[in-house]
C-alpha positions in Angstrom: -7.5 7.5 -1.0 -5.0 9.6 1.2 -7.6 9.3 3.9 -7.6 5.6 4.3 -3.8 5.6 5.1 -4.8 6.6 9.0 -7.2 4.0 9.4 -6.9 0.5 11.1 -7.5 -2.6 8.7 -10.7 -3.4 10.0 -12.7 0.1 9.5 -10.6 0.2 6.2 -12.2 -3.1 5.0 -15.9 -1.6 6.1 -14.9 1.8 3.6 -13.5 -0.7 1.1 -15.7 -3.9 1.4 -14.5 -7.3 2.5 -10.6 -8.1 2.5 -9.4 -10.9 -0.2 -6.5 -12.5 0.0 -3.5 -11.5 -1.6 -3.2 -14.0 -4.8 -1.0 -17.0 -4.0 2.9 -16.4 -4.9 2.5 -12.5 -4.7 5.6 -10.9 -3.8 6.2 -7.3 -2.5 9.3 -6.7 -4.2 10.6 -4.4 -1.5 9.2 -6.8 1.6 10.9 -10.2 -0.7 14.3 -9.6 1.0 13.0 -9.8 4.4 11.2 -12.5 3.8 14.3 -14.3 3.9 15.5 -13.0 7.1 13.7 -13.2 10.6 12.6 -9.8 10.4 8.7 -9.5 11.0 6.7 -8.5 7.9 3.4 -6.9 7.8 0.4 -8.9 7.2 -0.9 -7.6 3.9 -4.6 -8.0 2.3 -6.0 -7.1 -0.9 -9.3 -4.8 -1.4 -10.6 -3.9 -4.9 -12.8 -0.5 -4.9 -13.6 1.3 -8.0 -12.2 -0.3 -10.3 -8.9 -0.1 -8.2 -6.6 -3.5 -7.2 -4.8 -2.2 -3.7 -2.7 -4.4 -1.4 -2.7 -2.7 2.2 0.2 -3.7 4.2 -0.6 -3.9 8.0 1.0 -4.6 11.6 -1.0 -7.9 12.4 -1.2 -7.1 16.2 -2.4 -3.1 16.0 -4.5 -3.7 12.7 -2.6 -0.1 11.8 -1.7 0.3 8.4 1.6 0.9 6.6 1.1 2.0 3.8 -1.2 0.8 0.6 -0.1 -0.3 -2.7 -1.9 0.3 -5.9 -1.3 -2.2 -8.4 -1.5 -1.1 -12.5 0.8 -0.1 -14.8 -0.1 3.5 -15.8 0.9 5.9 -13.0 -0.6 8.6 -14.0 -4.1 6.7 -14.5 -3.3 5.4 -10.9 -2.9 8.9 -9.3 -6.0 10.2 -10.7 -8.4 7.8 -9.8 -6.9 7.5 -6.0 -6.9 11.3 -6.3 -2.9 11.2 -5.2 -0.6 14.3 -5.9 2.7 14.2 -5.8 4.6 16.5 -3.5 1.4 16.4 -0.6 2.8 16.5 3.1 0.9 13.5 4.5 1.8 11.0 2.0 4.9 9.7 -0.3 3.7 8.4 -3.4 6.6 5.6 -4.6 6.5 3.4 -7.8 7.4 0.1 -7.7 8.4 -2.2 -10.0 8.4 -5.9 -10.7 11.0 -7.5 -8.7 12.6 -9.8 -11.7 11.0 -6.8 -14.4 12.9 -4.2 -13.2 11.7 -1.7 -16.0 7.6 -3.2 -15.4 5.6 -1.1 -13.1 3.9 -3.3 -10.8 2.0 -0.2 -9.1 2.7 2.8 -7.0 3.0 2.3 -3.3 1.2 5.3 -1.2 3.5 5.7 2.6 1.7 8.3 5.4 4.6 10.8 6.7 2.1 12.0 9.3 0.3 9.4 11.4 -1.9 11.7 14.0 -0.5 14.6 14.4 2.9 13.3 15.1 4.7 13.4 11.6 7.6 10.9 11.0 10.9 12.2 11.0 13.6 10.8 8.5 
């Protein structure tokens, strides 16, 4: 799974199979406060692979990928079947949680700190 993170969306739908789209009235808790400003969100689209639900979030223009967010409610049972570990130096493994559910996993959200070679700085 930490592979896919450097691809565009269109060779990551040919590893995945075809993008769906996300199910109506989805909300990315962290993106729903911009969606009520003019900022510019990613486009997002959903893939299921191996038994996996995963909403990739992606700049419309590039086709480069933000990050990818695996949706469940065991974390643990998430890591392990996207083969994530915490503490790895190319990727930041976040959970997230239900925007109005505060204490309800909604999945664990998977960011690249090194795009290239060129990490990002914070």
């Amino acid at each position: 799974m930490p592979s896919l993170l450097s691809l565009p969306i269109g060779e990551l739908g040919q590893r995945l199979g075809p993008q769906m789209p996300v199910p109506h009235g989805f909300i990315d808790p962290v993106l729903a406060p911009l969606a009520k400003t003019d900022e510019r969100i990613d486009s997002s689209a959903l893939f299921r692979y191996q038994g996996l639900s995963l909403i990739a979030s992606y700049d419309y223009r590039t086709g480069q990928v933000s990050n990818l967010l695996l949706l469940g409610t065991d974390e643990q049972q998430l890591m392990s079947s996207a083969n994530l570990q915490l503490g790895d130096d190319d990727y930041l493994v976040l959970p997230v949680f239900e925007e109005h559910h505060l204490s309800r996993l909604l999945g664990i959200r998977v960011i690249a700190t090194a795009v290239g070679q060129q990490a990002i700085r914070y």
